[in-house]
C-alpha positions in Angstrom: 38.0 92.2 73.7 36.9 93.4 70.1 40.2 93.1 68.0 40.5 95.0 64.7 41.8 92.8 62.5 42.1 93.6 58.5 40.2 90.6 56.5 43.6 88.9 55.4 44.7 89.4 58.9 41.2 87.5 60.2 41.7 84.8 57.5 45.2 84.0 57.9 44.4 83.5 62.1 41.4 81.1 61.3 44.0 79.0 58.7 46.1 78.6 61.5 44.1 78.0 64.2 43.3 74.9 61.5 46.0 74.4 60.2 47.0 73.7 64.3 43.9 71.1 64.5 44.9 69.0 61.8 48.8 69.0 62.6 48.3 67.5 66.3 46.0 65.1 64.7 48.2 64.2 61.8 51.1 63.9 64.1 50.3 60.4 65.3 48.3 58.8 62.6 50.8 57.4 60.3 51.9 55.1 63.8 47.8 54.0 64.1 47.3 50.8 63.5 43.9 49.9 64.8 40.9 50.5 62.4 38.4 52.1 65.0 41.3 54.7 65.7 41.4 55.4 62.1 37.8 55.8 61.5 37.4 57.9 64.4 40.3 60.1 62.9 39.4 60.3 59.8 36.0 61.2 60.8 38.1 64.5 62.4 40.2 64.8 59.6 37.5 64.9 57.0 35.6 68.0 59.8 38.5 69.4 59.4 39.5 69.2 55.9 36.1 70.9 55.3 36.6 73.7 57.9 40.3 74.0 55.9 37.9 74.4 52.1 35.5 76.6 53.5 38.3 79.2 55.0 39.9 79.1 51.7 37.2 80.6 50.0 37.1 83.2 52.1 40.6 84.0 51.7 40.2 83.3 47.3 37.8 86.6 48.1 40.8 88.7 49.3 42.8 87.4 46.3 40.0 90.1 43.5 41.8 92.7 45.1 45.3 91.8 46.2 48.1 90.0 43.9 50.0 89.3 46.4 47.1 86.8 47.5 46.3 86.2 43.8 49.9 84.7 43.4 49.5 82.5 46.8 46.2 80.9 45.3 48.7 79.8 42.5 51.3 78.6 44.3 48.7 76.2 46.5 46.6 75.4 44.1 47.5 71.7 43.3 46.9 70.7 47.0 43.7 73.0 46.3 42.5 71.1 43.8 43.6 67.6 45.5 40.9 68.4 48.1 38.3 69.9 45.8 38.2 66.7 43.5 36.1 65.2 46.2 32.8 67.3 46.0 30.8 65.6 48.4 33.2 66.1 51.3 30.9 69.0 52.5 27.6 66.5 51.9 29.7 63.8 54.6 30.3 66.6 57.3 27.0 67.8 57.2 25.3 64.8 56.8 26.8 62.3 59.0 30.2 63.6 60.9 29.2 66.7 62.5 25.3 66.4 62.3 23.0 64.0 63.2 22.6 61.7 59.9 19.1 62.7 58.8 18.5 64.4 55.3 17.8 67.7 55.8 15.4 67.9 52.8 13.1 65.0 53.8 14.2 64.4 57.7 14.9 60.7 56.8 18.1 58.6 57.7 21.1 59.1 55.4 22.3 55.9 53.8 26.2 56.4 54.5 27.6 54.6 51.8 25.8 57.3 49.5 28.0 59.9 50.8 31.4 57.8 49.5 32.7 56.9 46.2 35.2 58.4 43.2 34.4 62.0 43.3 32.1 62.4 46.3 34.3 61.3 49.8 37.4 59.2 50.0 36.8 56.1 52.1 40.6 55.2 52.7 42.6 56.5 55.4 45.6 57.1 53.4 43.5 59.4 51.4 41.9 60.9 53.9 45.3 61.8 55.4 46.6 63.1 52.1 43.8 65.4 52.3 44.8 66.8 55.6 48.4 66.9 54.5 47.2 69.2 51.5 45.2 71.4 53.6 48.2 71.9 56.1 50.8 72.5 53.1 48.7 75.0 51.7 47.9 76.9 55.1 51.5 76.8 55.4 52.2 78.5 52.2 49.6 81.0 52.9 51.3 81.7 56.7 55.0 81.8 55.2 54.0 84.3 52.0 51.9 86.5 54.3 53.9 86.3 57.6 54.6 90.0 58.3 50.3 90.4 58.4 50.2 87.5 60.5 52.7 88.6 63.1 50.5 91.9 63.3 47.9 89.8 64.1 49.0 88.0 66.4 50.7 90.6 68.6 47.1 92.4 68.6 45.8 89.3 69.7 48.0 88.3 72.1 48.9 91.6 72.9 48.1 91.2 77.2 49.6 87.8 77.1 48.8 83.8 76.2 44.7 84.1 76.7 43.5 81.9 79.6 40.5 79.4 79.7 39.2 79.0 83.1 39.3 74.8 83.7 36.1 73.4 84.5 34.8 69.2 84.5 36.4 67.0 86.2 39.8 66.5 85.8 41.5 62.5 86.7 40.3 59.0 85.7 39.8 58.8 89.5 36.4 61.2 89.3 35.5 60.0 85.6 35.1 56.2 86.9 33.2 57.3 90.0 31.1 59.5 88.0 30.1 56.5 85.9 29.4 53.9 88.7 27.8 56.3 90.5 25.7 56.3 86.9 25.6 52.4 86.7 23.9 52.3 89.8 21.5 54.5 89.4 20.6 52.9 85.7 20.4 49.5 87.2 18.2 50.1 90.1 16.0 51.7 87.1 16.4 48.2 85.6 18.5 45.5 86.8 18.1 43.6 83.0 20.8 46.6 81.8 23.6 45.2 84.1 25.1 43.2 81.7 25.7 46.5 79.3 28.3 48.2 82.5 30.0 45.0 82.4 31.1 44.6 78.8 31.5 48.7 79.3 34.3 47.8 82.3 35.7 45.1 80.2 36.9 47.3 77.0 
């Protein structure tokens, strides 16, 4: 279904649909406790944070022509500039979160602690959540200040109802641990020196 959206009306839809992201991931972090649960979230966080700066730019574009935009830009701009004081965010997404960690200019193997530092990538998870934070205040001013051209959107949207994706994989822990003994077995026939991998795997 082709929708015709205005450009504010495209770029308000993509900040929520973030904005949505980080919230249900924000929503349990400040309970986490464990520091492999926070690095795997903050690895999200930071995906998303990036996703969040590169929307924004395209919705600075709209604000040339609109004040009313212009105006919004001002009002979020501290949490703006909160995110944007780490520059090398973008360098960390690209380069180790969402990528494979190669350099794209000479194919070799990025040294991660390159990536962090004052200025480049925030390394603590308090930081890393303020980030997120900023990005969802400053969708939400955006939604709030433009809400009349996001309810248009959405009711073309959704205009035949919630949208529907068809499930597919498999669906209970049931079929996921058959699915990987079924896997075991067939690895360890291959060779039987790998056994000792499945075990420590059944024992986390």
């Amino acid at each position: 279904m082709t929708f015709n959206l205005t450009p504010l009306q495209t770029s308000l839809l993509s900040l929520a649909a973030v904005k949505a992201f980080l919230s249900d991931a924000l929503r349990p972090a400040k309970a986490i406790v464990r520091q492999d649960l926070r690095d795997s979230l903050a690895s999200y966080l930071m995906i998303s944070v990036h996703s969040f700066n590169q929307e924004w730019k395209r919705f600075e574009g709209l604000g040339r022509n609109d004040l009313v935009v212009r105006e919004t830009l001002r009002i979020a701009s501290p949490l703006v500039r909160r995110i944007r004081s780490w520059k090398r965010i973008s360098k960390l997404r690209s380069s180790a979160l969402a990528h494979e960690p190669y350099d794209a200019l000479n194919g070799k193997l990025v040294d991660i602690r390159e990536l962090f530092g004052p200025g480049k990538a925030p390394s603590e998870f308090w930081e890393q959540m303020l980030l997120a934070e900023c990005a969802v205040w400053a969708i939400s001013v955006a939604l709030q200040r433009h809400d009349h051209e996001r309810r248009l959107a959405v009711a073309q949207v959704y205009s035949e109802g919630p949208h529907k994706i068809e499930r597919c994989g498999i669906a209970s822990a049931d079929e996921f641990n058959d699915h990987m003994d079924s896997f075991r077995e067939q690895i360890v026939r291959a060779d039987e020196r790998l056994a000792p991998l499945f075990e420590s795997y059944r024992a986390r």
